[in-house]
C-alpha positions in Angstrom: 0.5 2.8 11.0 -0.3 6.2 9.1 -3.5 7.9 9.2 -3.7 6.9 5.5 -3.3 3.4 6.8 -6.2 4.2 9.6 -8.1 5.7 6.5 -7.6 2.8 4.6 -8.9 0.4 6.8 -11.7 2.4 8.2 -12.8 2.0 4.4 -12.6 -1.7 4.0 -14.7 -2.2 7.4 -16.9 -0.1 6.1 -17.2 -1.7 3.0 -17.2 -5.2 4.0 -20.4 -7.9 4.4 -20.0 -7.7 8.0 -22.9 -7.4 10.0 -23.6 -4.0 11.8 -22.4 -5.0 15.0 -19.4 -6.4 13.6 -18.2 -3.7 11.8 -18.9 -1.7 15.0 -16.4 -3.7 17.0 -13.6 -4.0 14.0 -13.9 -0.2 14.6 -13.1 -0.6 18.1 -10.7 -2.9 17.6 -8.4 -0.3 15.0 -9.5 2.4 17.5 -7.6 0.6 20.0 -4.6 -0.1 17.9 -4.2 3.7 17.1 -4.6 4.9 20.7 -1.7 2.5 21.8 0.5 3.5 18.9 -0.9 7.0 20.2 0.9 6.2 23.6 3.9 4.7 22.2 4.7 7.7 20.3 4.2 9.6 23.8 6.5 7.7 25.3 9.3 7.8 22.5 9.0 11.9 23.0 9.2 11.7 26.5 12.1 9.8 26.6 15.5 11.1 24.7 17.5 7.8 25.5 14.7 6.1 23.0 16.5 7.9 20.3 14.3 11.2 19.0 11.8 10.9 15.8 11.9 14.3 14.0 8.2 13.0 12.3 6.6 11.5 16.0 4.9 14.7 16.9 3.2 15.2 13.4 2.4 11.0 13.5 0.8 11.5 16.8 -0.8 14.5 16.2 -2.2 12.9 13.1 -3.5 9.9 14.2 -5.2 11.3 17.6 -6.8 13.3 14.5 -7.9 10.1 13.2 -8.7 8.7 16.8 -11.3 11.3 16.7 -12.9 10.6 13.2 -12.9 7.0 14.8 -15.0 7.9 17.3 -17.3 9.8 15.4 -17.7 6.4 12.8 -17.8 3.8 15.8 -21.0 6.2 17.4 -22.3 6.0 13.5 -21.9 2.0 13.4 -23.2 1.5 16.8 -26.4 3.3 15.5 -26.5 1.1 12.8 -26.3 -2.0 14.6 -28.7 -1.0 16.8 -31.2 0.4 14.3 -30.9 -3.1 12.8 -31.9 -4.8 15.2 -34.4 -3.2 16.6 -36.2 -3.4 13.3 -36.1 -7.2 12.8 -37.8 -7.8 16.5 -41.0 -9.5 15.9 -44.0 -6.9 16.1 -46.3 -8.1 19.1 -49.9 -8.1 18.0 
């Protein structure tokens, strides 16, 4: 997965009819995926028998890049869910 793939994706959650709280974990969820592929690239550098990717440090470099923008929209969704629900509890009179 590319950050244009992270991009990409991040895009159609966004875009989709999912709830608030939904989209907020389907964030999570590709956050997670690009923080193990994060690690697997760690490992392939740390480990020449694993045969050497000229392009790994860029990829991870890249997508911890992403990992960050991530966080950033997951904190935005979360807000959203939560602003969402607070404003459809029933007003006590």
């Amino acid at each position: 997965m590319t950050e244009h793939d992270v991009r990409a994706r991040l895009l159609e959650i966004q875009a989709s009819r999912l709830e608030p709280i939904q989209k907020a974990k389907a964030i999570l969820r590709l956050r997670r995926h690009v923080t193990r592929q994060i690690a697997s690239l760690g490992v392939s550098l740390a480990r020449p028998d694993y045969g050497v990717d000229p392009d790994a440090a860029t990829r991870m470099t890249r997508l911890s890049q992403s990992l960050h923008q991530l966080d950033d929209d997951v904190r935005e969704a979360a807000r959203a869910a939560l602003s969402s629900r607070r404003s459809r509890r029933p007003v006590a009179l």
